[in-house]
MARVO-656971 format. One record per residue (C-alpha): x, y, z; chain. Coordinates in nm, 4 decimals, always signed. Example, Ala and Ser with C-alpha at 12.3 -4.5 7.8 and 13.67 -1.06 7.14 Angstrom:
<recs>
+----------+----------+----------+-------+
!       xx !       yy !       zz ! chain !
+----------+----------+----------+-------+
!  +1.2300 !  -0.4500 !  +0.7800 !     A !
!  +1.3670 !  -0.1060 !  +0.7140 !     A !
+----------+----------+----------+-------+
</recs>
This chain:
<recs>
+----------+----------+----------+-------+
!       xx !       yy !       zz ! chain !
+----------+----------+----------+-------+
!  +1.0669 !  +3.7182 !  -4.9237 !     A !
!  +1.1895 !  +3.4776 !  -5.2028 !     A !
!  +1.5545 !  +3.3855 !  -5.0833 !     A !
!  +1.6107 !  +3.0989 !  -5.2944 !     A !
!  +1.7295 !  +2.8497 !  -5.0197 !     A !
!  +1.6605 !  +2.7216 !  -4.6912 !     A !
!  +1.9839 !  +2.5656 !  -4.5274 !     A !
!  +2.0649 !  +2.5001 !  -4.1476 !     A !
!  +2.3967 !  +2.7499 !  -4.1179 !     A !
!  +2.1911 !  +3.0322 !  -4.0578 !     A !
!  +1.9949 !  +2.8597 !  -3.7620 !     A !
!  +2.3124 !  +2.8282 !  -3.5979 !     A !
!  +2.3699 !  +3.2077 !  -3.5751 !     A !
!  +1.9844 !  +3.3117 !  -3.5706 !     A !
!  +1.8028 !  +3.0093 !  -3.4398 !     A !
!  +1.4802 !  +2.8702 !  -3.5987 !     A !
!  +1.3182 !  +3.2403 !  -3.5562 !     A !
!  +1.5365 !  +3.3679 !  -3.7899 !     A !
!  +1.4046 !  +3.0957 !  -4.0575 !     A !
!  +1.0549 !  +3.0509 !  -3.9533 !     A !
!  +0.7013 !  +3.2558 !  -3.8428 !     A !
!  +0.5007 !  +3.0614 !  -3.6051 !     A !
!  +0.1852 !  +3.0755 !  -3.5253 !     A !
!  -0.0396 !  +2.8271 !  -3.2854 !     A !
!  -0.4055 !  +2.7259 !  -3.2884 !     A !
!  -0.5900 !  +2.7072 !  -2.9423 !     A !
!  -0.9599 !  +2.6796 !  -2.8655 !     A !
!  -1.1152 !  +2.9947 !  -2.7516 !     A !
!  -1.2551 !  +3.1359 !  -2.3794 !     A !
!  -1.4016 !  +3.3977 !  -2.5035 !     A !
!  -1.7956 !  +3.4113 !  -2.5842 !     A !
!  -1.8930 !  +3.3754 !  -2.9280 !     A !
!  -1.5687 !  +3.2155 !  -3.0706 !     A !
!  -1.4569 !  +2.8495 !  -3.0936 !     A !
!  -1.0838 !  +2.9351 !  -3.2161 !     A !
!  -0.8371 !  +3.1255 !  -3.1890 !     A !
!  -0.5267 !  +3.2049 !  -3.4270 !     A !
!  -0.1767 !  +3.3660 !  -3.1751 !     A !
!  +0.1201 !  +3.4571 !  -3.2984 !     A !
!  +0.4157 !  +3.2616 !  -3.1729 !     A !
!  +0.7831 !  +3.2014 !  -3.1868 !     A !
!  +0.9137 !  +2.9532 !  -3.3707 !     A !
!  +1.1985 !  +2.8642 !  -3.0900 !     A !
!  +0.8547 !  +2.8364 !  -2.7907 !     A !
!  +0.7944 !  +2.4997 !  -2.9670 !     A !
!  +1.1381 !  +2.3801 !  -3.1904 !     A !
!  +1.3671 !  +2.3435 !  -2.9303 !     A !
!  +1.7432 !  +2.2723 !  -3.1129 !     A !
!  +2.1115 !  +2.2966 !  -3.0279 !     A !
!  +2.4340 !  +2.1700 !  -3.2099 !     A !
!  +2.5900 !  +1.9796 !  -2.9040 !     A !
!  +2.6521 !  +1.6372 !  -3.0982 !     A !
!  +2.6434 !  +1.2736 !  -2.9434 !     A !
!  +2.7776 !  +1.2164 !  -3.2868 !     A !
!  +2.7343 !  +1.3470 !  -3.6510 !     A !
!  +2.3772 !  +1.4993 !  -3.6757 !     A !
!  +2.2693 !  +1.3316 !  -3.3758 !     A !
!  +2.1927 !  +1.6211 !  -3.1539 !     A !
!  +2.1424 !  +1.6396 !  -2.7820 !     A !
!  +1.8095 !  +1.8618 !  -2.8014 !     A !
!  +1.6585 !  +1.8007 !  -3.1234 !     A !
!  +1.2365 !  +1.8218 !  -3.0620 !     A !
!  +0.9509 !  +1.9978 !  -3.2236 !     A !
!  +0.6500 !  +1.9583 !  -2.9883 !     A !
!  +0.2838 !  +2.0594 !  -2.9295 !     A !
!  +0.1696 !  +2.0749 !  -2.5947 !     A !
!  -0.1771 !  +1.9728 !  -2.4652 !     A !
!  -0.4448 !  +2.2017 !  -2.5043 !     A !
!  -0.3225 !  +2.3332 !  -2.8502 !     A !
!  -0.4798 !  +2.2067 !  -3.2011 !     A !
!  -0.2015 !  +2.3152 !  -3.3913 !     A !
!  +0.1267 !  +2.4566 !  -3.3981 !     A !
!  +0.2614 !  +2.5498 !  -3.7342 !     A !
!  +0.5935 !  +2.6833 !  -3.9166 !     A !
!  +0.6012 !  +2.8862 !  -4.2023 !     A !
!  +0.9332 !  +2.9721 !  -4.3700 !     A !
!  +1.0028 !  +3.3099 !  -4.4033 !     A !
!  +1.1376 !  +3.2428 !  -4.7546 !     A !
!  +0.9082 !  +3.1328 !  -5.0329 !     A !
!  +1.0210 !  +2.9333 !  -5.3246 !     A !
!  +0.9507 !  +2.9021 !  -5.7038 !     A !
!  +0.8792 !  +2.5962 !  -5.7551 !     A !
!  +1.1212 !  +2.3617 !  -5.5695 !     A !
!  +1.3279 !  +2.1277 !  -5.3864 !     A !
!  +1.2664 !  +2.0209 !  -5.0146 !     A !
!  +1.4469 !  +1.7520 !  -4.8439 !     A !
!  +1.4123 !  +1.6298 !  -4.4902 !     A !
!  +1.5674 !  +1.4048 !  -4.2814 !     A !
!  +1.3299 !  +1.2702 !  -3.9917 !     A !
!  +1.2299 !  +1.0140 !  -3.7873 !     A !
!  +0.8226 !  +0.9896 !  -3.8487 !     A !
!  +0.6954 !  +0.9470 !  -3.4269 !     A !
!  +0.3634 !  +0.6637 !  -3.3465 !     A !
!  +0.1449 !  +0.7905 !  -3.0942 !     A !
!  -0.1781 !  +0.6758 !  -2.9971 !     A !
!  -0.4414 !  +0.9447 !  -3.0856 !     A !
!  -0.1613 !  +1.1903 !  -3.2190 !     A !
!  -0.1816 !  +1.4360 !  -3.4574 !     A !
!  -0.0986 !  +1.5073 !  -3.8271 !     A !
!  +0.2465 !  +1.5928 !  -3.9161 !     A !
!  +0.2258 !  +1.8210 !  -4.2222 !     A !
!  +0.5667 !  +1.9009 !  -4.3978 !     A !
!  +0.6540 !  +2.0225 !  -4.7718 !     A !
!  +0.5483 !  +2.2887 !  -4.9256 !     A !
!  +0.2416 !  +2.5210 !  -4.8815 !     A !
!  +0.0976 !  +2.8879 !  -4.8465 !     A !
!  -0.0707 !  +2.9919 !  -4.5451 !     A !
!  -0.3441 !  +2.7293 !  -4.5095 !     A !
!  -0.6583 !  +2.5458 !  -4.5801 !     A !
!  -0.4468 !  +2.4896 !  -4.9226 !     A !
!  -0.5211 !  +2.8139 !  -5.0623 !     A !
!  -0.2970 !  +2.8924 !  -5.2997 !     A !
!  -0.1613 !  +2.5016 !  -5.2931 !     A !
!  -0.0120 !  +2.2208 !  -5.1501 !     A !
!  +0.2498 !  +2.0227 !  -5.2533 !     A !
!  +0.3604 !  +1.7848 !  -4.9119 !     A !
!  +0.3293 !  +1.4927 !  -4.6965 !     A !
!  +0.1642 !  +1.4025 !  -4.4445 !     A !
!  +0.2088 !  +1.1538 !  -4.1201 !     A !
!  -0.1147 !  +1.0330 !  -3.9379 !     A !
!  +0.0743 !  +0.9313 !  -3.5913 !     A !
!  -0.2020 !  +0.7463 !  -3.4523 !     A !
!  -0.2235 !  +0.4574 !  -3.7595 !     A !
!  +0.1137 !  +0.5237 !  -3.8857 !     A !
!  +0.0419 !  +0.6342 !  -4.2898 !     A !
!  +0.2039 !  +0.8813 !  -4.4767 !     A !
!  +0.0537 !  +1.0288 !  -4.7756 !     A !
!  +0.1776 !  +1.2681 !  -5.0339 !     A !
!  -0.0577 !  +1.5811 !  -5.1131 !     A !
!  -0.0978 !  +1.7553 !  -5.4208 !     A !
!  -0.3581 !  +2.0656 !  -5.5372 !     A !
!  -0.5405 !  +2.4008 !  -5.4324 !     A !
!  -0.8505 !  +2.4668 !  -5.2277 !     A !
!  -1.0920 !  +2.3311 !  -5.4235 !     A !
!  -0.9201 !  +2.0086 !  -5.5093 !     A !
!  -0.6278 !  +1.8214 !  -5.3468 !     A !
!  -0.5380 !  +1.4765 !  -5.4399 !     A !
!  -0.3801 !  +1.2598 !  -5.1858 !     A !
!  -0.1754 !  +0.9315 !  -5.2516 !     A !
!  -0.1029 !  +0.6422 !  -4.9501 !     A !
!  +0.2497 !  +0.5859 !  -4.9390 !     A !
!  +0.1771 !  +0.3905 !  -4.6073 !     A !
!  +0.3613 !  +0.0725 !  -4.8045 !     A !
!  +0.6669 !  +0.2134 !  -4.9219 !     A !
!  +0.7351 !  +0.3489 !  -4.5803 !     A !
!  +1.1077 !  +0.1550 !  -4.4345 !     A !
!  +0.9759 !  -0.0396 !  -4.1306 !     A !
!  +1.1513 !  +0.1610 !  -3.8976 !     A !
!  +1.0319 !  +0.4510 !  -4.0532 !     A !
!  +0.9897 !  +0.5800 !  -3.6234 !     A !
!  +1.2844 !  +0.4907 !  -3.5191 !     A !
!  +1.5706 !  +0.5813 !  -3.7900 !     A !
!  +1.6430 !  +0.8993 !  -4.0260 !     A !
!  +1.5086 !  +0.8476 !  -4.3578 !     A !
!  +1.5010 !  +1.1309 !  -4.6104 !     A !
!  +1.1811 !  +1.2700 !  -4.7166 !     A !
!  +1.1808 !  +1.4606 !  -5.0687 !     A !
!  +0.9870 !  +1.6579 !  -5.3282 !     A !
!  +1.0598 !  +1.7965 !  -5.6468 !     A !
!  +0.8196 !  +2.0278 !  -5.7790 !     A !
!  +0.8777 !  +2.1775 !  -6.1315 !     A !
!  +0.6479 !  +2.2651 !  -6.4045 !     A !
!  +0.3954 !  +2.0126 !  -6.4814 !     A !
!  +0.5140 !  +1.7448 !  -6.2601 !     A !
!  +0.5261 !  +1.6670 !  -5.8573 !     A !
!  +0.7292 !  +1.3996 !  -5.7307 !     A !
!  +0.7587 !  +1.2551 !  -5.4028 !     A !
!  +1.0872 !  +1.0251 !  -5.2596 !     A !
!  +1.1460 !  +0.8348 !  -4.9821 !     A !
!  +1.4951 !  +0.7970 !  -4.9133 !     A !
!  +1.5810 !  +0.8811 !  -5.2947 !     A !
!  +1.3403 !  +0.6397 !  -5.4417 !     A !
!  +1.0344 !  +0.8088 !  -5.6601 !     A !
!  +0.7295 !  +0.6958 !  -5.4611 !     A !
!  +0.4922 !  +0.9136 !  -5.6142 !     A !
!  +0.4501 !  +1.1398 !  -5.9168 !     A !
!  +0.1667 !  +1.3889 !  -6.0269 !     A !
!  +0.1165 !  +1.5334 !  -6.3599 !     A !
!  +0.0211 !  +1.8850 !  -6.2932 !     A !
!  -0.2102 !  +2.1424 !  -6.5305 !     A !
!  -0.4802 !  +2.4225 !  -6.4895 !     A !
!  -0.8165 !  +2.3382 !  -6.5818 !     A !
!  -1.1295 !  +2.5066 !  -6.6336 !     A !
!  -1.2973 !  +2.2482 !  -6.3600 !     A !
!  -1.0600 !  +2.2206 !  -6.0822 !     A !
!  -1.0355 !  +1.8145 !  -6.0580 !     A !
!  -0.7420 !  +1.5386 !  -5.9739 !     A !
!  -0.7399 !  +1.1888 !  -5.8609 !     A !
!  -0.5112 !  +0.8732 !  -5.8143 !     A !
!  -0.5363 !  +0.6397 !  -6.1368 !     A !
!  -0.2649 !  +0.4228 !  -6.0138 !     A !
!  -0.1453 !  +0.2353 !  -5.6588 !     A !
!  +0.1059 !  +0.0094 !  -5.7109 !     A !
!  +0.4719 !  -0.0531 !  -5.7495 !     A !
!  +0.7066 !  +0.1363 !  -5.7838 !     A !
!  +0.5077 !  +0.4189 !  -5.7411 !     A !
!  +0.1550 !  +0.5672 !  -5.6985 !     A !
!  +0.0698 !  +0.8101 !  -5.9600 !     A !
!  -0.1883 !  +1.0943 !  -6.0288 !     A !
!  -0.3178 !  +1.4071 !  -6.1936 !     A !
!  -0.4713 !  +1.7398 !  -6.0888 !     A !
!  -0.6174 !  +2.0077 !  -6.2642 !     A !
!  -0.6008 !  +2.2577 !  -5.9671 !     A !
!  -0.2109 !  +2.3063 !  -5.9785 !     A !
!  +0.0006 !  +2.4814 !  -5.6968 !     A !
!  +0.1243 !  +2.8562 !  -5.7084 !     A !
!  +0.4776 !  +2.8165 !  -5.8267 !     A !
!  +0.5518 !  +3.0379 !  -5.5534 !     A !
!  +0.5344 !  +2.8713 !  -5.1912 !     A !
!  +0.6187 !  +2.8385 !  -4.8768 !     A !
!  +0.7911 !  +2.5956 !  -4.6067 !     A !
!  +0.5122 !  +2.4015 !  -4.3600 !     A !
!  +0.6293 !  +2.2116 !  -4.0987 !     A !
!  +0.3242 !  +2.1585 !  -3.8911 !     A !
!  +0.1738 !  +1.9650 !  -3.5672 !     A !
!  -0.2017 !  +1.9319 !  -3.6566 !     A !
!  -0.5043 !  +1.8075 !  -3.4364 !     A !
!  -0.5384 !  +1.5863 !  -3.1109 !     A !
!  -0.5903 !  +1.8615 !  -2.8603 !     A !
!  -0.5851 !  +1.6973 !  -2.6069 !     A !
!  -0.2115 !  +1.4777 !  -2.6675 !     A !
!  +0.0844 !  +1.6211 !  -2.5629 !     A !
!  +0.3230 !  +1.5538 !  -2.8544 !     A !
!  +0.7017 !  +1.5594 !  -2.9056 !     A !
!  +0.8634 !  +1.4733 !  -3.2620 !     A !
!  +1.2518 !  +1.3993 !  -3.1264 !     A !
!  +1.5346 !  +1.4566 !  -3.3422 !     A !
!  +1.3919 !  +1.7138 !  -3.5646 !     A !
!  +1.6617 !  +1.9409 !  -3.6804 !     A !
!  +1.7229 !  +2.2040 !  -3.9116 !     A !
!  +2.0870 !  +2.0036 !  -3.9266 !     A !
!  +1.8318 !  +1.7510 !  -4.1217 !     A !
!  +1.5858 !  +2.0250 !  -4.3657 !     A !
!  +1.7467 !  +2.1612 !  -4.7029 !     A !
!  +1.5008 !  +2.3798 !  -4.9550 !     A !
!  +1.5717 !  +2.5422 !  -5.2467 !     A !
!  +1.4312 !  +2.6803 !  -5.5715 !     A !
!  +1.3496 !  +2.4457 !  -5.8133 !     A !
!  +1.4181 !  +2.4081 !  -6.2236 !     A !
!  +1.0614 !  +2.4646 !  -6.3845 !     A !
!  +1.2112 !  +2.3178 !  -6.6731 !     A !
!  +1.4911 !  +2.0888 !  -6.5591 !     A !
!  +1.4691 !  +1.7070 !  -6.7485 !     A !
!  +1.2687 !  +1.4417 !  -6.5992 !     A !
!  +1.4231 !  +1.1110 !  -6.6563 !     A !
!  +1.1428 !  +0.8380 !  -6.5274 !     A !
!  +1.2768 !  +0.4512 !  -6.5891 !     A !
!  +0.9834 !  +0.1933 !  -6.7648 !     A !
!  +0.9006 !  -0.0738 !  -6.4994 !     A !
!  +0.6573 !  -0.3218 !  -6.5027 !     A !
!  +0.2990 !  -0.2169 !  -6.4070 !     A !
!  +0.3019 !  -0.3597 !  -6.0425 !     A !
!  +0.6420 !  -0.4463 !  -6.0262 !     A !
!  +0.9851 !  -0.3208 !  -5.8709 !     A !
!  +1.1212 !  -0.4662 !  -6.1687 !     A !
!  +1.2458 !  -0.2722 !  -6.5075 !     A !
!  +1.1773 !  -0.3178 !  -6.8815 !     A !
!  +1.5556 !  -0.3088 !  -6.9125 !     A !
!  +1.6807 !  -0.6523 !  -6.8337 !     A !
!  +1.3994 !  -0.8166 !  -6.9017 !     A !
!  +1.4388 !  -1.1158 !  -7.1184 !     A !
!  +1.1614 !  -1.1603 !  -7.3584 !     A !
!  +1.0249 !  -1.4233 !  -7.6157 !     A !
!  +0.7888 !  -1.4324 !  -7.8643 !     A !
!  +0.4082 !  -1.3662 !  -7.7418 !     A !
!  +0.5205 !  -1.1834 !  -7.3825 !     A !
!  +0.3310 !  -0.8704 !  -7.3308 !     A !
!  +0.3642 !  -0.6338 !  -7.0737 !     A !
!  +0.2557 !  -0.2717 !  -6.9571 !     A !
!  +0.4763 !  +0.0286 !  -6.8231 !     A !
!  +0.3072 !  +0.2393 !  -6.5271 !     A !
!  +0.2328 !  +0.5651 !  -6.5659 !     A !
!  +0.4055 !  +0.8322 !  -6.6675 !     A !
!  +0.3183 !  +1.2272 !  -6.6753 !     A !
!  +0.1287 !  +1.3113 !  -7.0034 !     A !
!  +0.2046 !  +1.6629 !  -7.0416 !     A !
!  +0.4631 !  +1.8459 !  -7.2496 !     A !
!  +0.7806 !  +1.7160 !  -7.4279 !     A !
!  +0.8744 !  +1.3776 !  -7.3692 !     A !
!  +1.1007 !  +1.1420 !  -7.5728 !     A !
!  +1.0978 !  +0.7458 !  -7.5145 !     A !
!  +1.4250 !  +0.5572 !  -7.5264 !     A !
!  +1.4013 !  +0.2078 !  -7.5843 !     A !
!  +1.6193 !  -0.1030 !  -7.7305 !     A !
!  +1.4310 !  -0.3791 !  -7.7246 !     A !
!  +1.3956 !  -0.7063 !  -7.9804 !     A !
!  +1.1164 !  -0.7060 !  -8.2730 !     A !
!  +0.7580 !  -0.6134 !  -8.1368 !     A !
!  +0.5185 !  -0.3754 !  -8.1198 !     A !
!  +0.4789 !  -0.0724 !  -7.8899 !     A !
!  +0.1520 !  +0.0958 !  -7.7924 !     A !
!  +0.1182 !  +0.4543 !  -7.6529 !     A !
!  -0.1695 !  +0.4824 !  -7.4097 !     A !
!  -0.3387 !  +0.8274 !  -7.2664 !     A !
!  -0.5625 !  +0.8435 !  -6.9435 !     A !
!  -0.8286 !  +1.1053 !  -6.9892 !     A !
!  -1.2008 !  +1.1186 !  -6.8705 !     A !
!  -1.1557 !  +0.8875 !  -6.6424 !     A !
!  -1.0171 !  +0.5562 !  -6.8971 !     A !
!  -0.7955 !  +0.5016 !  -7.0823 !     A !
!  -0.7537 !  +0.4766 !  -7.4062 !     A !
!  -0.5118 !  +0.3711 !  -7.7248 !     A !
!  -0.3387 !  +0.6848 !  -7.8895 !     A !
!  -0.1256 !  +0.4731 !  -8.1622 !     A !
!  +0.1546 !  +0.1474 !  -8.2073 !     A !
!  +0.4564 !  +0.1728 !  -8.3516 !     A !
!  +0.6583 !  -0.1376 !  -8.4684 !     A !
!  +1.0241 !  -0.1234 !  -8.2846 !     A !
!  +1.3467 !  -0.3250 !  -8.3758 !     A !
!  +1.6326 !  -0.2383 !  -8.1958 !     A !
!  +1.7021 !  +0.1237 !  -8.0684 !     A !
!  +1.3888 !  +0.3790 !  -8.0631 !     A !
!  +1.4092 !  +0.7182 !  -7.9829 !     A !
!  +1.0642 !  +0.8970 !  -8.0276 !     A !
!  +0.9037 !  +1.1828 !  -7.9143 !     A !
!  +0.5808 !  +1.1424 !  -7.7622 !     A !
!  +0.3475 !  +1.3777 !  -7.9317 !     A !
!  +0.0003 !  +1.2813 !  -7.7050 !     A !
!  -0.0739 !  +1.5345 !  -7.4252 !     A !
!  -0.2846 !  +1.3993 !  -7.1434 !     A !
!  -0.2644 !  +1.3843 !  -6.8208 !     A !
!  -0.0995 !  +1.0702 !  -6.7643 !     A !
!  +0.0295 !  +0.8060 !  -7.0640 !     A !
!  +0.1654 !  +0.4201 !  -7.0384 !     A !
!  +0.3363 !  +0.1923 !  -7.2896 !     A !
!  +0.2359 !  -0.1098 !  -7.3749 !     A !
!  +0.5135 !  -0.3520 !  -7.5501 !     A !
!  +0.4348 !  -0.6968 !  -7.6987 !     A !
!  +0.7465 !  -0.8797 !  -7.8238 !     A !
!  +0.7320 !  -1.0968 !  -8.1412 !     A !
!  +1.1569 !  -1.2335 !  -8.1191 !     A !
!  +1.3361 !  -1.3566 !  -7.8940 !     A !
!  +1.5950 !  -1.1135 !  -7.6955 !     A !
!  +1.6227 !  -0.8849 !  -7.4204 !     A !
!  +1.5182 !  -0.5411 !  -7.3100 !     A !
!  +1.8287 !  -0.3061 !  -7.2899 !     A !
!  +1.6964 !  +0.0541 !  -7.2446 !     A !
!  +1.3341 !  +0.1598 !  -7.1858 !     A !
!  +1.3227 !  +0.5344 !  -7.0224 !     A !
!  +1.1170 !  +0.8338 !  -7.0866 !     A !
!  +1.2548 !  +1.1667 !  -7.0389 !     A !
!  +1.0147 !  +1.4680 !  -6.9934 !     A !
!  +1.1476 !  +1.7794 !  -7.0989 !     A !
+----------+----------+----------+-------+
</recs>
């Protein structure tokens, strides 16, 4: 069913069955079969109460796997178009743990598409996923995470809308996706740096999905994630045309084009930003020269350059996958404003 939200009220009345199927993974006894799929109940394995120590901090909060199982995994019983999934987690280190999968998904081995995280327990990296079965693209977020990522609540977001993905970690954009249908199913990461990594895929997500929150792999580790809550998980439907307002930093850098002071000569590079659809640029900057880049094939390559004095607004006509700008100042001044919104 498509309910539009996912919120924790109803857990207090229902309990996690009434917002989750379950299902485990074990390895098989019987002759002829290595696995076996069992139906489960969501509340077996997410144990949760509202006693508080103090706000949200719960006195049974855990989500665990015991030994012997490969997998346990929650699917909401709501799916969502498109969407918007926040959670609020500590992210567990344990030595020859398993994958923590949460975000969205259908039913598994990313048919139908993926649009999550992931946490590797053992090394302690978190990556954002993006694509179908044939092709999903998967970008290390491993140095954005806070250092005590395992032992404090951070937030853990995703908006997914039409033709874009975007990954946060406590509200900052740590990784973005430009998202299209292809006739070869393909994706990859073009860029790993500050302030975010970014990508492209040609093997795009249903728009229609549901709610993972998985334990994944290492048998033979019993494994507890503490303080998991539903207090701490909010989903909803998303806006598959709601505005996308991404800021112009410096390729590599934490720092903006706005408030940079510039002087004749200084040249610098934007990172990218998703290619497809309508997109305006907003800059005020002094006398220079702006350059529109596109990634395609694999390179990338000059679209056009526009002299700029002052305030620019201009809509970016190139469709590609992913885009830059590249801005080379001829006076003396500073940067003001340099955004692009996607529309």
């Amino acid at each position: 069913m498509a309910s539009g939200f996912l919120r924790p009220s109803p857990a207090i009345e229902g309990g996690v069955d009434s917002l989750f199927h379950c299902w485990r993974r074990i390895p098989s006894t019987r002759v002829g079969l290595e696995e076996e799929f069992q139906p489960c109940r969501a509340s077996e394995y997410w144990r949760v109460n509202y006693d508080e120590a103090r706000y949200t901090d719960f006195s049974e909060s855990v989500y665990l796997k015991p030994r012997g199982l490969i997998t346990v995994s929650l699917r909401s019983r709501s799916t969502f178009t498109y969407g918007n999934f926040a959670l609020m987690a500590k992210l567990p280190r344990v030595e020859g743990g398993p994958i923590l999968w949460f975000g969205f998904e259908h039913d598994d081995l990313f048919a139908g598409g993926v649009v999550h995280f992931s946490w590797f327990s053992g090394r302690g990296s978190l990556y954002a996923n993006i694509g179908g079965a044939s092709k999903v693209v998967s970008m290390d977020l491993t140095k954005f995470l806070p250092k005590d990522a395992s032992d404090r609540y951070h937030w853990y977001s995703i908006v997914y809308r039409r033709g874009v993905a975007m990954w946060f970690i406590d509200n900052r954009l740590r990784a973005i996706a430009s998202v299209a249908s292809g006739e070869v199913k393909d994706g990859g990461v073009v860029y790993d740096e500050s302030p975010y990594v970014a990508a492209w895929t040609t093997d795009a997500p249903s728009a229609q999905l549901a709610v993972l929150i998985d334990i994944d792999g290492a048998p033979d580790v019993e494994f507890r994630w503490v303080g998991l809550n539903p207090w701490g998980l909010r989903v909803s439907n998303g806006d598959p045309e709601v505005p996308v307002k991404v800021k112009l930093y410096r390729a590599g850098s934490e720092a903006t084009w706005a408030g940079s002071v510039v002087k004749p000569g200084d040249e610098f590079y934007s990172q990218p930003l998703p290619g497809m659809g309508r997109k305006t640029l907003l800059l005020n900057a002094p006398g220079g020269e702006l350059t529109v880049e596109y990634f395609a094939d694999g390179e990338w390559g000059e679209a056009r350059g526009i002299q700029v004095s002052g305030t620019v607004a201009m809509g970016i006509i190139e469709d590609a996958p992913l885009i830059r700008f590249r801005y080379r100042a001829r006076e003396q001044g500073s940067v003001r404003v340099a955004s692009m919104t996607l529309t």
